[in-house]
C-alpha positions in Angstrom: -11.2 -22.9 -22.5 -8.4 -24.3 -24.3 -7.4 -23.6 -27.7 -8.4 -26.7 -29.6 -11.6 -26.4 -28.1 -12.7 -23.1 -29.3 -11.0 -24.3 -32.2 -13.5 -27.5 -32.8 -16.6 -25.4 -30.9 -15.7 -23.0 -34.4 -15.6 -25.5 -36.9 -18.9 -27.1 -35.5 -20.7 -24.0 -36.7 -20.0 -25.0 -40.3 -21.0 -28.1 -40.3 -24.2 -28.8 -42.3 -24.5 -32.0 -40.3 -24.8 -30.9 -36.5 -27.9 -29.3 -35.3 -27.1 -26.9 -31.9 -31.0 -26.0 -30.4 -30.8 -23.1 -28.3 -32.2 -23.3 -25.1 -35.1 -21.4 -25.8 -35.7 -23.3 -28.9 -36.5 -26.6 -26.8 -37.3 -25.6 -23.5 -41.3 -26.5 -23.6 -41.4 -25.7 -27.3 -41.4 -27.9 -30.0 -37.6 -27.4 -32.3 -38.6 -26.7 -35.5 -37.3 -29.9 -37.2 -39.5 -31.4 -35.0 -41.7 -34.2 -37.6 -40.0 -32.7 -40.0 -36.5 -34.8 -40.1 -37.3 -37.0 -42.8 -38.2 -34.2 -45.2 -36.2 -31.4 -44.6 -32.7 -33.6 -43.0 -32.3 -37.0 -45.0 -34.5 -35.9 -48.1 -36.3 -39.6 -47.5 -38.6 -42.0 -45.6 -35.7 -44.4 -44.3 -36.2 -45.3 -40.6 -34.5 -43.1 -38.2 -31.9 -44.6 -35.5 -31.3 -42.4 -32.9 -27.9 -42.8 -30.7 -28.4 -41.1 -27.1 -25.5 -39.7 -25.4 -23.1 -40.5 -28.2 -20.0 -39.0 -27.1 -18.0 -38.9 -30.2 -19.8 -40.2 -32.6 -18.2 -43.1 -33.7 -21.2 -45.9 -33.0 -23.3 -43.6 -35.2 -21.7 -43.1 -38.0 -20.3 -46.6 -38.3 -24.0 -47.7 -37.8 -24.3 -45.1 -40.8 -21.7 -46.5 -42.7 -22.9 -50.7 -42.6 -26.7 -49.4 -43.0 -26.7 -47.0 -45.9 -30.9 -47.9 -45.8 -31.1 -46.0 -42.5 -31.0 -42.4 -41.0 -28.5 -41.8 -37.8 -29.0 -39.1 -35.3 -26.4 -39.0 -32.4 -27.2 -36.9 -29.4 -25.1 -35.4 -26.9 -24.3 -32.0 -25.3 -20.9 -31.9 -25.4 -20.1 -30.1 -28.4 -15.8 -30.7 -28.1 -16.9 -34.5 -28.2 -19.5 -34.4 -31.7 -17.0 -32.4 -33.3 -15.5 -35.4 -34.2 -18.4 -37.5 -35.2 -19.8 -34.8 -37.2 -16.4 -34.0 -38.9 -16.3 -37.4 -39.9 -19.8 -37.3 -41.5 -18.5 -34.0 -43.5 -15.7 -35.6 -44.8 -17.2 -38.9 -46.0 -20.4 -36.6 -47.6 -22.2 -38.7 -45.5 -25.8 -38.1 -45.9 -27.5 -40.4 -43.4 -25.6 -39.2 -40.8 -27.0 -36.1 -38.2 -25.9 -34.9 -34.5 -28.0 -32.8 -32.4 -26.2 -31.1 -29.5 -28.4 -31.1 -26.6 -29.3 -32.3 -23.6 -31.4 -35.4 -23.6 -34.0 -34.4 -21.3 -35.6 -31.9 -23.8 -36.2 -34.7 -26.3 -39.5 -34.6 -26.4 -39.3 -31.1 -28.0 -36.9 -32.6 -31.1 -38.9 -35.9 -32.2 -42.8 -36.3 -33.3 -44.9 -39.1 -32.7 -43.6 -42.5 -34.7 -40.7 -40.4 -36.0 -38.4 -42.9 -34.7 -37.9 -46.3 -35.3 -35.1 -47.5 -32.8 -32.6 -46.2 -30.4 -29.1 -46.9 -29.2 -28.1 -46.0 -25.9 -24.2 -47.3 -25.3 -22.3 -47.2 -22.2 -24.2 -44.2 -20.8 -23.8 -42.8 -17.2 -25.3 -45.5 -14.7 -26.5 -42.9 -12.7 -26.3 -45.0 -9.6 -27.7 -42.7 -7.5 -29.9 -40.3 -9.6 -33.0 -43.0 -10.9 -34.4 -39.7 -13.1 -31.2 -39.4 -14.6 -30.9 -42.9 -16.1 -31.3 -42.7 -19.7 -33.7 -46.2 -19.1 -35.4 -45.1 -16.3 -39.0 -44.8 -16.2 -38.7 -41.2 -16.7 -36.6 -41.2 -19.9 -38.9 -44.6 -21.1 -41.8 -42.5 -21.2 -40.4 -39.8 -23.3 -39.3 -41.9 -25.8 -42.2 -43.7 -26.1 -43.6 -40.4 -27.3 -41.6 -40.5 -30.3 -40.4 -44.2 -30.8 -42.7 -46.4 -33.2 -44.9 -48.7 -31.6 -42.7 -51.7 -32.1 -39.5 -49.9 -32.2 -36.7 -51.1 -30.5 -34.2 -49.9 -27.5 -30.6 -51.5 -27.7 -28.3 -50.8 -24.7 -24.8 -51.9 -24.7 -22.7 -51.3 -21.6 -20.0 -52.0 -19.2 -22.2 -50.9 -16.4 -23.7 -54.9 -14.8 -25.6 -52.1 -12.6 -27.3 -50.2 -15.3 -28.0 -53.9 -17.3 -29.3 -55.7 -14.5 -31.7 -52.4 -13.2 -33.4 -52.3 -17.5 -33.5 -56.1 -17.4 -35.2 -55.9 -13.8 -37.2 -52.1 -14.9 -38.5 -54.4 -18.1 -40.3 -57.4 -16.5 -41.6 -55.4 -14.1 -43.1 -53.6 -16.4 -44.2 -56.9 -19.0 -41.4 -55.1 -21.8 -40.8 -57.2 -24.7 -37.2 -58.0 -23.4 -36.0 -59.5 -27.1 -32.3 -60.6 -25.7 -30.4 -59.7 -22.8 -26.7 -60.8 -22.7 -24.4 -60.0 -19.5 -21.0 -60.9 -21.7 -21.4 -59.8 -25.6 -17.7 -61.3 -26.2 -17.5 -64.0 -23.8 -20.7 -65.6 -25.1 -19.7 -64.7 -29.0 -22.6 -63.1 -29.1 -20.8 -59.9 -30.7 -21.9 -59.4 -34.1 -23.1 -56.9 -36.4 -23.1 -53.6 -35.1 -22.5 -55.1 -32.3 -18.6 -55.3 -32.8 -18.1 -52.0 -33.2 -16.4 -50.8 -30.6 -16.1 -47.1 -29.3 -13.1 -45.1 -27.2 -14.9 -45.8 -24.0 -15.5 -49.9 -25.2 -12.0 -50.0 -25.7 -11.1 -49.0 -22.5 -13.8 -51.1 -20.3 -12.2 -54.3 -22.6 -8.5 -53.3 -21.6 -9.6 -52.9 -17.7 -11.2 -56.7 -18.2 -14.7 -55.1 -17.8 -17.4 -57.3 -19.7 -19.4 -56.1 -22.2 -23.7 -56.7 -22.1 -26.1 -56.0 -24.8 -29.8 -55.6 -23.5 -32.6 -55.6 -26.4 -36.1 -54.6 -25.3 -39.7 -52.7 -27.0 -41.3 -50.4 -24.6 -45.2 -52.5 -25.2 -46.1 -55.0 -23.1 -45.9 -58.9 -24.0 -49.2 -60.4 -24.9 -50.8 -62.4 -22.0 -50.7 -66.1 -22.3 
C-alpha cells in the first residue's frame, strides 16, 4: 500500500463525518445508527439524500452545498477515494454532509424504513454481465424500497447508454413512475440544477465525447387508467 494511502486511510479515522461499519456490524445485523440518522447525525428532521457508490465525494457535498435544507450521505467502500469528500466536509464544518464506507449490498442493515427520501446513483459500474450487481437491478430496487419513502425518488445519471436504457426498460416493465428519462443531459440542455455538477469521472466521459443521460424514476407503480 502506498504511502499516501495509509496516509489518507489515517486521517479518515478522525474524521467526525465518515462512518466505517465493520463487517460484523452489518453483516445481518442492523448498524446501530440504523433509524437513528436524523437524531444522533444531522441533529434534525431534513430529508435525507443518499449518493450510492460516490467515489469521491464530490456530487454529495456539492448537492450539500446548493441544498443547505437537506442531509447528504455518500456511500462507497473505497476508503482512499471518500477521504476526499469527507475532508472536504471537515474543512467547510459542513454539517449536512455524511459518508459511510461500505459496501452497498449490506444497506439494508444501515437505513430504517422511510428514513430516506431520495437517492443518487451517478455513473456506477454497468455491470454488463453481473444483473445482481447493478445498483438498479431488481435486487438492489428491492432493498431500497425497504428504506426509501414511499414517493421517494431514484436519480441516475450516467455515461453508461447500457445501464440507462436496461432502468428505463427494468421500469416499465415493472409500471415505475419513470418521472424523466433523457439519453443526452447536455445535448438536449436539459442540464440544470444539480444536474451540472460534474464529477472526475463526468469529466472524463465529456472529454472522450461520451453523452451524458439522466433517468428519474419512484419505485410504486403508476395508477391504472
Amino acid at each position: 500500500m502506498g504511502k499516501d494511502k495509509i496516509r489518507r486511510f489515517a486521517e479518515n479515522e478522525t474524521f467526525r463525518c465518515l462512518y466505517q461499519p465493520e463487517f460484523e456490524e452489518v453483516f445481518r445485523k442492523d448498524y446501530k445508527l440504523k433509524g437513528k440518522w436524523h437524531q444522533e447525525v444531522f441533529k434534525n428532521d431534513n430529508p435525507i439524500v443518499l449518493e450510492l457508490g460516490c467515489g469521491r465525494g464530490e456530487y454529495t457535498v456539492e448537492m450539500a452545498r446548493r441544498n443547505p435544507g437537506a442531509n447528504f450521505i455518500g456511500i462507497d467502500i473505497k476508503g482512499a477515494r471518500l477521504w476526499r469528500g469527507a475532508k472536504s466536509a471537515v474543512e467547510e464544518n459542513m454539517a449536512n454532509v455524511a459518508f459511510v464506507r461500505c459496501r452497498i449490498e449490506f444497506i439494508e442493515s444501515l437505513f430504517d424504513q422511510d428514513e430516506i427520501s431520495s437517492i443518487w446513483i451517478t455513473f456506477a459500474d454497468p455491470q454488463i454481465n453481473r444483473e445482481n450487481k447493478r445498483l438498479t437491478g431488481t435486487v438492489f430496487l428491492e432493498r431500497y424500497r425497504k428504506f426509501l419513502i414511499h414517493d421517494g425518488i431514484i436519480n441516475l445519471k450516467t455515461d453508461s447508454q447500457f445501464l440507462h436504457e436496461y432502468t428505463l426498460e427494468l421500469a416499465k416493465a415493472n409500471n415505475y413512475d419513470v418521472i424523466e428519462a433523457n439519453n443526452d443531459i447536455y445535448g438536449s440542455g436539459r442540464a440544470e440544477g444539480v444536474l451540472t455538477i460534474r464529477t472526475h469521472y463526468e469529466e472524463y466521459f465529456l472529454a472522450q465525447g461520451f453523452p451524458i443521460t439522466y433517468m428519474a424514476f419512484r419505485i410504486i407503480p403508476k395508477p391504472l387508467l
